[in-house]
C-alpha positions in Angstrom: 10.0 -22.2 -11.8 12.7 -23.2 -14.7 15.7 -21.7 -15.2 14.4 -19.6 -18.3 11.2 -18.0 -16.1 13.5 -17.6 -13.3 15.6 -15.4 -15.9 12.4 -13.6 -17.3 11.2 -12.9 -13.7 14.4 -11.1 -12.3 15.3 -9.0 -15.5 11.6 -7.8 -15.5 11.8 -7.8 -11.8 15.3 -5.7 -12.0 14.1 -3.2 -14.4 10.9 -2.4 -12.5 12.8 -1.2 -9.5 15.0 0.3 -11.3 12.1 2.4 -12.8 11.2 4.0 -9.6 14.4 4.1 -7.2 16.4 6.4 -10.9 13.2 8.7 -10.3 13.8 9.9 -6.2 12.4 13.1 -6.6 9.0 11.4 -8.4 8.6 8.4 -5.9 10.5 9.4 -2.3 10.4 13.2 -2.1 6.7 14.1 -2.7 5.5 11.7 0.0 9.0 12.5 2.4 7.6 16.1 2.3 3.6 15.3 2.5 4.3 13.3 5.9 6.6 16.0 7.5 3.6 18.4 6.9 0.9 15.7 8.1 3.3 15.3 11.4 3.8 19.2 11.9 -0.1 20.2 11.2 -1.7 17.3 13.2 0.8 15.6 15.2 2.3 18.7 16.7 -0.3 21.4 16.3 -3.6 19.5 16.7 -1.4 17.1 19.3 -1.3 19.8 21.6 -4.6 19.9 22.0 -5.9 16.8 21.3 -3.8 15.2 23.7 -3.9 11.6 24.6 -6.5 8.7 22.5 -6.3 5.4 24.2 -3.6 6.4 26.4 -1.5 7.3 23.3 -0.1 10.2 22.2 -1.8 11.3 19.4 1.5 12.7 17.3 2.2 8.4 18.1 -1.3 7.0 17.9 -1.8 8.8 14.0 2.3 7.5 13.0 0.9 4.1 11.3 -2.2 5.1 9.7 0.6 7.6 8.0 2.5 4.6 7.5 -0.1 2.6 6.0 -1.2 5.6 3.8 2.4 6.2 2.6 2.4 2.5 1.4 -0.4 1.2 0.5 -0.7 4.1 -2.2 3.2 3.8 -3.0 2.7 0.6 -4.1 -0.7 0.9 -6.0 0.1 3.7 -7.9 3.4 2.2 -9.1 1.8 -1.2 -10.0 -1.1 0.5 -11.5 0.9 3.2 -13.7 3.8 0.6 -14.5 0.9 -1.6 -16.2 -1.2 1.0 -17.7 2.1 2.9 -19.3 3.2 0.1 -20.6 0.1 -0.7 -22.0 -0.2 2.7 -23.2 3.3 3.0 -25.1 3.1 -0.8 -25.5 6.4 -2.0 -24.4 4.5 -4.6 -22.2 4.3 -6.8 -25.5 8.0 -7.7 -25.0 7.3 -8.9 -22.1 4.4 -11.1 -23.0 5.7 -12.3 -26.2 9.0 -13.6 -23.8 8.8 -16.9 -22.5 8.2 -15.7 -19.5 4.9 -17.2 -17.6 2.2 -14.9 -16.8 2.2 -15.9 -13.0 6.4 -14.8 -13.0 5.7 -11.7 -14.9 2.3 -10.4 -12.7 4.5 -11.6 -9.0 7.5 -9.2 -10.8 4.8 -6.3 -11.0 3.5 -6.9 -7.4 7.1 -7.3 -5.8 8.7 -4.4 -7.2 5.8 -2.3 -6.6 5.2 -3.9 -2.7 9.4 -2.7 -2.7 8.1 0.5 -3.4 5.1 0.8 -1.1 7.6 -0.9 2.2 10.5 2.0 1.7 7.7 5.0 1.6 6.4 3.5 4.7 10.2 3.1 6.1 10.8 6.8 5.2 7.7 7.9 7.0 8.3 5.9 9.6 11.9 7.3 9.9 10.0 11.2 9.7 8.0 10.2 12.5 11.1 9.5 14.9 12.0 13.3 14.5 8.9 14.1 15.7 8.2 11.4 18.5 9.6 8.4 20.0 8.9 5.3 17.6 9.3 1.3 19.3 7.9 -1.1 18.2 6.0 -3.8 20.4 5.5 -6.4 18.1 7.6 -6.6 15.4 6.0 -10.4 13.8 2.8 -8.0 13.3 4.1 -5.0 12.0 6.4 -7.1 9.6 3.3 -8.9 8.7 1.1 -6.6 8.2 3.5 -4.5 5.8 4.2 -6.9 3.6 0.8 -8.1 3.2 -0.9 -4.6 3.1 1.9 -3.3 0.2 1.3 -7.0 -1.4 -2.2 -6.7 -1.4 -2.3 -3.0 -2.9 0.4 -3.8 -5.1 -2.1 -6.2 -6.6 -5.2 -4.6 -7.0 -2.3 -2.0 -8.7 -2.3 -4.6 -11.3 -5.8 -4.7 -11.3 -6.4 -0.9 -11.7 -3.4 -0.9 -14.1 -5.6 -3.5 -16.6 -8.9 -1.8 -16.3 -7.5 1.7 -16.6 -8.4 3.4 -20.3 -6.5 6.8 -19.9 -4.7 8.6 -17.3 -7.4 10.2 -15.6 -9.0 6.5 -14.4 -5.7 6.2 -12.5 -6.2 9.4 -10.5 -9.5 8.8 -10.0 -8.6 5.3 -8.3 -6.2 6.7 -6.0 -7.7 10.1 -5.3 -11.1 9.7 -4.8 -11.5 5.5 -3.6 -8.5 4.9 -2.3 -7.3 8.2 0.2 -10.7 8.5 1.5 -10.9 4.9 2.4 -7.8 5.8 4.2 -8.9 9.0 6.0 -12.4 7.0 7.2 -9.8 4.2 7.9 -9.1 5.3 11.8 -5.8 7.6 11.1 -6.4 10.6 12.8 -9.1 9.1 15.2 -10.2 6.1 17.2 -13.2 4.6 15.9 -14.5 3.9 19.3 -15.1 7.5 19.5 -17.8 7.6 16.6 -21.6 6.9 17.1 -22.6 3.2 17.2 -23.9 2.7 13.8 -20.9 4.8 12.3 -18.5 2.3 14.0 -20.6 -0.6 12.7 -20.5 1.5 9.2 -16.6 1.6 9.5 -15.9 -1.6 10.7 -16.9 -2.3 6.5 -13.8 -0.7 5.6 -10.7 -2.5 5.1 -8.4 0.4 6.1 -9.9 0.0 9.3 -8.2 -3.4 9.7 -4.9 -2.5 8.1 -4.7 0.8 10.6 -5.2 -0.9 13.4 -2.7 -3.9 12.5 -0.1 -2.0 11.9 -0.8 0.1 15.0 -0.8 -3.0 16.9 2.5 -3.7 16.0 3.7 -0.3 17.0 2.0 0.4 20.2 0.2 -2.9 21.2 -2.8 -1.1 20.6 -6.0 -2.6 18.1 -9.7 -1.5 18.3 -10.3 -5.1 16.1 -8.5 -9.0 16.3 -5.2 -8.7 14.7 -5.3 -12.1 14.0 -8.5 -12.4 12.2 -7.2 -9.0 10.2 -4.4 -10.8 9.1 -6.0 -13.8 8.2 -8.6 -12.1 6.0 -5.9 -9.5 4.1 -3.8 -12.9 3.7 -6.5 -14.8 1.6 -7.6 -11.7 0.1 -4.1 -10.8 -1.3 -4.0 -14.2 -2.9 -7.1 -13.9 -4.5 -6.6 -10.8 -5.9 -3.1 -12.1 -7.2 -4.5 -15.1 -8.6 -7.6 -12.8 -10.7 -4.5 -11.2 -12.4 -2.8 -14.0 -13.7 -6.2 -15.5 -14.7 -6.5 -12.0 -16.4 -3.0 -12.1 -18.0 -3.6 -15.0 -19.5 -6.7 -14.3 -21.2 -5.2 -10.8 -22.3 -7.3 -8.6 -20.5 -6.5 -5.2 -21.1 -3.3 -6.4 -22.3 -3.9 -6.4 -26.6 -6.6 -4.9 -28.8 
């Protein structure tokens, strides 16, 4: 990367922070006060009387599907709405008229907005030790799998960002395709508990894989191969970030 794209990349990079930690109570306090209420309705009141799942306590066994929720959707909806407003008020033309390259400019979208996604999942994390004890028993997986979940949703951000044609295609992505992936994902239950051809049916979704990574890195706990998981989510996160430079470069979405 020269000298001018390394320029480019952390003033765009800079101000795309910037954008979302000078707006607390629009990026930290909404999801800061969803979790306490997800924690207090089904980790304490349903924990009581659910009990134990795979040995775990469920207030514990739901804390990184929270987590994963908390930042997978952080960091789509602020790649996805950073790209589609600027679209929108067209402001992202400075940026593409810079000399700036397209593959310095979409990794400056997908880092701030991963950023994003990683200190949601921090502050749930951090709501969840008020409630329970939190350790951590392998901390190269949970690492891992947090970067490359908020990468990877931080990227098809992008994605959703370009396609978007108005405001309401941005809540439909996150409200009604990318929550109730999560919820079938294995948050608030173990998919071994589900009918054989439901867990075959599940084992299609790629929550499923996420949930249970970053749940293995808490607890040492995984219904599937946390390796294989993270091998898979690896080379799909670099696919997906290599379609969105191919698509910034042939304009997609991006002029008239």
């Amino acid at each position: 990367m020269s000298s001018v794209d390394m320029t480019g990349f952390v003033s765009l990079l800079r101000r795309e922070i910037l954008r979302f930690v000078r707006r607390p109570r629009n990026t930290f306090v909404p999801p800061f006060i969803t979790n306490v209420l997800y924690f207090s309705v089904f980790g304490v009141i349903l924990g009581e009387r659910i009990n134990e799942i795979a040995g775990v306590p469920y207030i514990l066994f739901i804390l990184p599907g929270l987590i994963v929720l908390g930042a997978i959707s952080n960091a789509f909806e602020n790649a996805s709405f950073s790209i589609f407003h600027g679209r929108w008020n067209r402001y992202i033309e400075e940026a593409l008229t810079s000399p700036l390259s397209y593959s310095a400019m979409v990794w400056a979208y997908i880092l701030s907005s991963a950023l994003r996604g990683v200190i949601v999942g921090t502050l749930v994390a951090l709501i969840g030790a008020f409630f329970t004890t939190v350790g951590v028993t392998h901390p190269f997986y949970l690492v891992a799998f947090m970067l490359v979940i908020t990468l990877l949703f931080a990227s098809l951000g992008v994605l959703g960002g370009l396609w978007a044609e108005d405001f309401d295609d941005l809540t439909m992505l996150n409200q009604f395709i990318l929550r109730p992936l999560v919820f079938f994902g294995g948050v608030f239950y173990s998919i071994a508990e589900l009918p054989q051809t439901l867990q075959q049916v599940s084992l299609v979704n790629p929550m499923v894989y996420m949930v249970n990574g970053v749940r293995y890195g808490f607890l040492g706990v995984s219904e599937v191969d946390p390796n294989a998981s993270l091998a898979v989510l690896v080379v799909l996160t670099a696919v997906v970030t290599a379609l969105n430079i191919a698509l910034f470069r042939r304009g997609y979405g991006l002029t008239d």
